[in-house]
Each structure stands twice: as structure tokens, then as C-alpha cells.
C-alpha positions in Angstrom: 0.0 0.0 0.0 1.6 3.3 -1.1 0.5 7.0 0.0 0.1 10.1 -1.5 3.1 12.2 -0.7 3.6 16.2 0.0 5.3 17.6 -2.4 7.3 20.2 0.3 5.9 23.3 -1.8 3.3 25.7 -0.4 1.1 27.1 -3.0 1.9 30.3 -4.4 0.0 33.6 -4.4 -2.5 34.2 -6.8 -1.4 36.4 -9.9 -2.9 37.5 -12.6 -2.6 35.6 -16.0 0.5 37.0 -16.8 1.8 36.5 -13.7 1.9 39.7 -12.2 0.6 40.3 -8.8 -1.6 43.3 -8.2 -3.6 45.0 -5.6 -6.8 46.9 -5.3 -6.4 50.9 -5.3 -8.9 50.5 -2.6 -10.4 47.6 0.0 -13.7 46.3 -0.9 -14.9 47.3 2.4 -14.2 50.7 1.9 -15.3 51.2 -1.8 -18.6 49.5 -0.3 -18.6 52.6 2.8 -18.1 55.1 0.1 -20.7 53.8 -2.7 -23.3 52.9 0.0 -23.1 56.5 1.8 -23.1 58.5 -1.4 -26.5 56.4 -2.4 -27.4 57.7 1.3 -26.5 60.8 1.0 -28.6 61.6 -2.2 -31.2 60.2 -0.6 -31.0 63.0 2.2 -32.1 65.6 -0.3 -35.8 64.5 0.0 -35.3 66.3 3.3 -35.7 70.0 1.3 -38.3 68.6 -1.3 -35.5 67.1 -3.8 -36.1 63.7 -5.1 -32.6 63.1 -6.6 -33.8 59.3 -6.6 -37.0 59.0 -6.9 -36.7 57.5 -10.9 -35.4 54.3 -9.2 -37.3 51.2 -10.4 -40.0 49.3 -8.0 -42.0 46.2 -8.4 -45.5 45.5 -7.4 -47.7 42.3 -7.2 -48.9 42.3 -10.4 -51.5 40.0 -12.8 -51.6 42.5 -15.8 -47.6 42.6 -16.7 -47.9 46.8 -17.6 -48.7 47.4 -14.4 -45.5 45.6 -12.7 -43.2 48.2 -12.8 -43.3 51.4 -12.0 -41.1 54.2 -10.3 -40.3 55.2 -6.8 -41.6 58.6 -6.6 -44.9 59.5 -8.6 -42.7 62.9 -9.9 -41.0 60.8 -12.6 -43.7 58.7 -13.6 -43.5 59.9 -16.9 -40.8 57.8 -17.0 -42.6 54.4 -17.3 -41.9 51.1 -15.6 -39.1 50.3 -18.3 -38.0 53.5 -18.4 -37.0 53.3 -15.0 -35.8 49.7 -15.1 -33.4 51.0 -18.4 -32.5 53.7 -16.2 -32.0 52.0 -12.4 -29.3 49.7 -14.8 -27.6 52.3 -16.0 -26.7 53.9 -13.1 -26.0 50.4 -11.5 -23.7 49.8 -14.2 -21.8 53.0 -14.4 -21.3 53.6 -10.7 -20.1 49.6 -10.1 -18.0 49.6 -12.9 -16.1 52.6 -11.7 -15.8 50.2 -8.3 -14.2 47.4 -10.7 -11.9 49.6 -12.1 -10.8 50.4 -8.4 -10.6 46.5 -7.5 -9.0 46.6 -10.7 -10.9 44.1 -12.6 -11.5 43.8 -16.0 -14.3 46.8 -16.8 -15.5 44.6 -20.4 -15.5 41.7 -18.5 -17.5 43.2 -15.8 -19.9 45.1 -17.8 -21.0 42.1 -19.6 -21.1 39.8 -16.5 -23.4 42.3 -14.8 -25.5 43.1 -17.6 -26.1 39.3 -17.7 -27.0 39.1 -14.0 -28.5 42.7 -13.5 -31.7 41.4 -16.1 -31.8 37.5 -15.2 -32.1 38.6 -11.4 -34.2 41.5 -11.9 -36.4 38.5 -14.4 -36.6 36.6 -11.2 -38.0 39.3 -9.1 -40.8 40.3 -11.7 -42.0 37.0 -12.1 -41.5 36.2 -8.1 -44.4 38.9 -7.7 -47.1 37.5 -10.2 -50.0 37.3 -7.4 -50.4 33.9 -8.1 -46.8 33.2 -6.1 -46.7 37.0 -3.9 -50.7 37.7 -2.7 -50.7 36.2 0.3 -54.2 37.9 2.1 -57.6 37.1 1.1 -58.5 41.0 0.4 -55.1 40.6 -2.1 -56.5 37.6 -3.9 -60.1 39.5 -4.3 -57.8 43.0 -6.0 -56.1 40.5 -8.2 -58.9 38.5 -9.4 -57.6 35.0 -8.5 -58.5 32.3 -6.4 -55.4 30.7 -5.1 -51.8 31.8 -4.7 -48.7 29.9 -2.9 -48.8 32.8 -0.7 -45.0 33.0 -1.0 -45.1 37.3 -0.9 -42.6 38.7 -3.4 -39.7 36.8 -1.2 -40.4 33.9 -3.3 -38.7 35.6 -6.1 -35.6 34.7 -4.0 -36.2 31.2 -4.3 -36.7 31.3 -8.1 -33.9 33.4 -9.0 -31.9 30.4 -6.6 -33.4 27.8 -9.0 -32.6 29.8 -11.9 -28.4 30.1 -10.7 -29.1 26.6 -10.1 -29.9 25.8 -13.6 -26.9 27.8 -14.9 -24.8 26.6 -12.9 -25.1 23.4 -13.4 -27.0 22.5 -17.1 -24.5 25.8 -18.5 -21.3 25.9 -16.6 -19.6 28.1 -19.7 -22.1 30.8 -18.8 -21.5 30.6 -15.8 -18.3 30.8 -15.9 -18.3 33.7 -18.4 -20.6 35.9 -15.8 -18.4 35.2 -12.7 -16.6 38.4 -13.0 -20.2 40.0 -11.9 -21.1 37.7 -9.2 -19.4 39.7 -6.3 -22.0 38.7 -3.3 -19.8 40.6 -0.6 -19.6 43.7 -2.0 -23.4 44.1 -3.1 -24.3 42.8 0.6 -22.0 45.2 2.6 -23.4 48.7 0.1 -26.9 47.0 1.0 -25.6 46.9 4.7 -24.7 50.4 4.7 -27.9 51.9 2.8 -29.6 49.9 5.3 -28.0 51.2 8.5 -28.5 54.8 7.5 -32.1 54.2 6.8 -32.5 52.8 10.3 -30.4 56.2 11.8 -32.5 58.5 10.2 -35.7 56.7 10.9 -34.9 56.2 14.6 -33.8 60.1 14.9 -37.5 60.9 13.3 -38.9 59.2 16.5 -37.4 59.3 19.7 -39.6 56.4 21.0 -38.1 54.4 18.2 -34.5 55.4 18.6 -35.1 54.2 22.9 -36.8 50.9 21.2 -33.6 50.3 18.9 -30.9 51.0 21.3 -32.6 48.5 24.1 -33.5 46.2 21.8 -30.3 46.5 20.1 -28.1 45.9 23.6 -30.3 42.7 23.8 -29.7 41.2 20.3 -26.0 42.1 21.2 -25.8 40.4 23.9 -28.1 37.7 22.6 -26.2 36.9 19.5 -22.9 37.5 20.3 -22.5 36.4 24.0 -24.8 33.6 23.6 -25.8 32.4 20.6 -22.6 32.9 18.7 -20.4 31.5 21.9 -22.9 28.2 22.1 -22.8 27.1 17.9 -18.9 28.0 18.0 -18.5 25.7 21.1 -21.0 22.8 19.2 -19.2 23.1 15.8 -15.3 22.5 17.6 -16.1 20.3 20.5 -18.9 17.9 18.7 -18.6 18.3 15.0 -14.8 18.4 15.0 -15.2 20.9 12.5 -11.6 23.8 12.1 -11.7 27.2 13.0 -12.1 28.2 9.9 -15.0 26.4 9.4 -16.5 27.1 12.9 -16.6 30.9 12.9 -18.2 31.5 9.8 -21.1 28.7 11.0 -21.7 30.5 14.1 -22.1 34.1 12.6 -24.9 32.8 9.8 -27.0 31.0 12.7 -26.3 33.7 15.7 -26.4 36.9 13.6 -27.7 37.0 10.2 -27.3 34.4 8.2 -25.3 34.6 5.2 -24.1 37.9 4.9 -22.7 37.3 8.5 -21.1 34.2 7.2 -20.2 35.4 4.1 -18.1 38.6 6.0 -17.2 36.3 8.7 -15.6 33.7 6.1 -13.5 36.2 4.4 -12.6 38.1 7.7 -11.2 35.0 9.2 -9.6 33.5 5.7 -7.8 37.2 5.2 -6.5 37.0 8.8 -5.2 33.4 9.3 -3.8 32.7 5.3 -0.5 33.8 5.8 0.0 32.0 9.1 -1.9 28.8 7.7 0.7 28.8 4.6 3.4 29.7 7.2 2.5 26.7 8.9 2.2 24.4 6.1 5.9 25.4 4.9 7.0 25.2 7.8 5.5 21.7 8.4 6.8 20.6 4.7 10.7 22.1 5.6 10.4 20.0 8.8 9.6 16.6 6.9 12.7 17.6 4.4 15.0 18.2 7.5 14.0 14.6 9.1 13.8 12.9 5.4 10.5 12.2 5.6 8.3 12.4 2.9 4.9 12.5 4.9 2.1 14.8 4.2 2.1 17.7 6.9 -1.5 17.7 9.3 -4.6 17.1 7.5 -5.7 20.5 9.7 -3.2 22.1 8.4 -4.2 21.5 5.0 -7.8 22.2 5.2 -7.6 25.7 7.0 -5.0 26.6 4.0 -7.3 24.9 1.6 -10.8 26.3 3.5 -9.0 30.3 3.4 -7.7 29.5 -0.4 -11.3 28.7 -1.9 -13.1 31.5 -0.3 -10.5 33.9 -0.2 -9.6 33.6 -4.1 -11.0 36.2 -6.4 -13.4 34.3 -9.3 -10.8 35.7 -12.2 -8.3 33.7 -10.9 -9.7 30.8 -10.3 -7.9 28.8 -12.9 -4.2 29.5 -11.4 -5.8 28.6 -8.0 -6.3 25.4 -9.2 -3.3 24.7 -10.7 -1.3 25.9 -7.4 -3.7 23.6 -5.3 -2.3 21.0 -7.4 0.9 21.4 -5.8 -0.4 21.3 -2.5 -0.9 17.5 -1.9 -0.7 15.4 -5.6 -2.2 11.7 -5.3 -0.9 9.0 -7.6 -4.0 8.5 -8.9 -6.7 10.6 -7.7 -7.5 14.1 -5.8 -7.4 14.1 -1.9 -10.4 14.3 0.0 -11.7 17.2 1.4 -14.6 17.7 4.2 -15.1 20.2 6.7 -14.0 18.2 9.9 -10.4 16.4 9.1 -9.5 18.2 5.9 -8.1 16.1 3.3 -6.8 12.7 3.8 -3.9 10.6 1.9 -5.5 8.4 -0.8 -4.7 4.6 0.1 -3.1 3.3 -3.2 
């Protein structure tokens, strides 16, 4: 019986295809700050009777398909449902192609990928609110005409736009593939996060009863989710599911805070942290085994935190050379090591 073998050679950074390494002009998290507070900001001049945004596309429940768009504010009606669905992408386009540009990503790429997803997810979310999925209350059913519904509201356009990346995922993987460049999850979710949180300041500054509300309330879910929750599914995922750091934190944060954006911040947080001591520790693991003469693979933990921070760390344009440098990182005689969650991968018995 022979083992797969490490090779002694951590994997290298990622590059770009021409091997040159390169770095943002700006963090993510802080091109998400700045985009999300200018959005805000605008927003602020419906304080002195100014609707700078008000031309912004909105969706209604809808039966007779003219009637499904329509615009925020009632001043640029004019405009028409497509109108202000032509014009909500434009803007879109222009202002997060400007943030590629500052991540440095390819801007033809880019524009393409999101043009693909901006009108297959905003697809979803029209057909999510046909009142036969999104009425829900009997006095709907009677406006609409109808006699049933799934009562799913208009969330339900969330779980057909999930079927719909399902389907392209998996039945048209070159799509897929082609679009990747616009399928940046964490940065839509922290400008959303931002937009969000200074709708909730102004609100709660409206209405001093509100802002008393938030703040206690807020304490508790603090303490709730952090000290408690997070604490208990952290303890759960180490002690009884085995399962790495890694792996643990990012768990945790989805169930105790808000499920995947948490997760999905959490995941990168912990990945951008630990890589460089992870690969530190699997070089230093691999010089050790060259020192002694062995040939043995260093810890599986090793490994899979290393792996784990690679795959989520790794931008999608680079996914290619990723590969080929995971190669490197344990090669089998005849097949792929084994990855899960708990042990990280495991020599292949040849």
C-alpha cells in the first residue's frame, strides 16, 4: 500500500494571468462605505423637497404585466416602468463599474457579466411577484382576481432566482463561468448593509420612542447573539462536530447573527487573517519533513484551513491558477485528496 506524498511546496499567491501580482487601489470594504453612503447621502435631499432618486425602479404584485413596474416617486412617472428599469441599470452599471476599475478588474469583463446578472435577477424578481406566487391575504386575492396563490409574498422571487443560478450553474457551466466576474456577493451585501443602516439612523432620529426601542432592543440582540448564541454554535461546531476554525466561525455568525451575509463577512474576515500564518505553517510543516527525510504529508488541519481560506479567499478571475497551485499542495498517484469540513483532506490509500 503506497501514500500520496507532499510535495514540500506551499502554494503560491495568486497572480494575474500574466503572472503579475496586483492589488486593489482600494479595500472592498471601503469602496462598499463610500458607494453605499453617497447612495445615502442623495437620498437626504428628499429632506428640502428634492427627489434626486425617486426615478429608481419598483416592483408591485402584479397580474396585468404593464402594471408591474413602475417608479419610486410618482414625480418621474413619466418615465414608465421600463424606463425606470433602463435607467436603475444604467446607473447600476456606471457607478459599479467605476468600483471594478478600483478593484482593478477587468471593466469589459464586468460590464458584460453584470448586464447578464442585473436582467436574469431582476427576471426573477418580476416573475416572483405574479399574485399567483406574492398575494398572500384574502383581500389581495379578491384586488387580483384569482383564487389561489402559494402565498409566498414577493420573497419567493428569491427562491426562483436560486433555481434559476441553479440551472446555470449546473446545465451551463460556460455561462457561468463567463458571468463570474459580476457575481461579487460581498460587496453588493456590505453597500446594502450600509444603505440599510442609515435608513434605520435616520428613521430612529425621526422618533425618539423608536430610537429608545432600537438602542434597548439592540443591547439585547447584542448580547443575545454574540455572547450567547454565537459562543454556544462555536462551542457545538469545535467540540462535537470536530469541525476547524475556519470552518466554525463562519457557522456560528450565519445562525447567531444574520445568516449569510454574516457568514459570508465572517468567512473572508477569518480567511484574510489566518492565510498567511496557515501557509506559514504548512511550509514550515513541509521544511520540517525535508530536515527529518520524511516524505509525509504535513497535518490534515493544516491542510484544510490553508485549503478552507484558499477557496473562499480567491477572487473568481483567478480561479484557474488557484487550481493549478492547489495541485501542488498535496498530488495523489491516482486521484485528488479528500476534502470535508471536519479532518480536511486525507492521503488516498493506493
Amino acid at each position: 500500500m503506497t501514500t500520496a506524498t507532499w510535495t514540500g511546496r506551499a502554494p503560491k499567491e495568486l497572480k494575474r494571468a500574466d503572472n503579475v501580482e496586483t492589488a486593489p487601489r482600494i479595500s472592498e470594504d471601503w469602496l462598499s462605505l463610500i458607494i453605499g453612503l453617497s447612495i445615502f447621502v442623495l437620498s437626504l435631499a428628499a429632506i428640502v423637497n428634492v427627489d434626486l432618486l425617486g426615478w429608481v425602479v419598483t416592483t408591485a404584485v402584479w397580474v396585468d404585466f404593464s402594471k408591474a413596474l413602475g417608479t419610486v416617486s410618482k414625480s418621474y412617472a413619466s418615465l414608465g416602468g421600463f424606463g425606470a428599469l433602463v435607467a436603475t441599470y444604467v446607473a447600476l452599471l456606471a457607478v459599479l463599474s467605476a468600483a471594478a476599475v478600483a478593484l482593478k478588474i477587468d471593466i469589459k469583463k464586468f460590464a458584460l457579466s453584470f448586464t447578464a446578472v442585473f436582467w436574469i435577477a431582476y427576471a426573477s424578481w418580476i416573475v416572483g411577484n405574479f399574485a399567483t406566487f406574492a398575494a398572500v391575504t384574502p383581500a389581495d386575492l379578491q384586488k387580483f382576481g384569482i383564487s389561489w396563490s402559494l402565498r409566498l409574498t414577493n420573497e419567493g422571487a428569491y427562491i426562483l432566482a436560486l433555481l434559476v443560478g441553479l440551472v446555470i450553474a449546473n446545465v451551463f457551466p460556460r455561462f457561468a463561468d463567463a458571468i463570474k466576474d459580476a457575481v461579487r456577493p460581498e460587496l453588493y451585501i456590505k453597500i446594502a448593509i450600509v444603505i440599510l443602516g442609515g435608513f434605520f439612523a435616520v428613521t430612529a432620529a425621526g422618533k425618539l420612542s423608536l430610537a429608545s426601542s432600537l438602542l434597548l432592543r439592540g443591547v439585547a440582540a447584542i448580547i443575545e447573539a454574540y455572547l450567547i448564541y454565537w459562543a454556544v454554535v462555536y462551542f457545538v461546531a469545535r467540540k462535537w462536530f470536530g469541525f476547524n476554525r475556519e470552518w466554525a466561525a463562519p457557522l456560528a455568525s450565519g445562525i447567531s447573527i444574520c445568516g449569510v451575509s454574516a457568514a459570508i463577512a465572517t468567512g473572508a474576515s477569518s480567511c484574510t487573517s489566518s492565510r498567511a500564518t496557515v501557509g506559514a505553517r504548512v511550509a514550515a510543516s513541509a521544511t520540517r519533513s525535508r530536515a527529518s527525510g520524511s516524505r509525509a504529508a504535513p497535518s490534515a488541519s493544516s491542510i484544510a484551513s490553508y485549503c478552507c481560506c484558499r477557496s473562499m479567499a480567491a477572487s473568481a478571475s483567478a480561479r484557474k491558477e488557484d487550481t493549478a497551485a492547489s495541485a501542488n499542495v498535496a498530488p495523489a498517484q491516482s486521484s485528488a485528496p479528500q476534502m470535508n469540513p471536519m479532518n480536511g483532506p486525507r492521503p488516498i490509500s493506493i
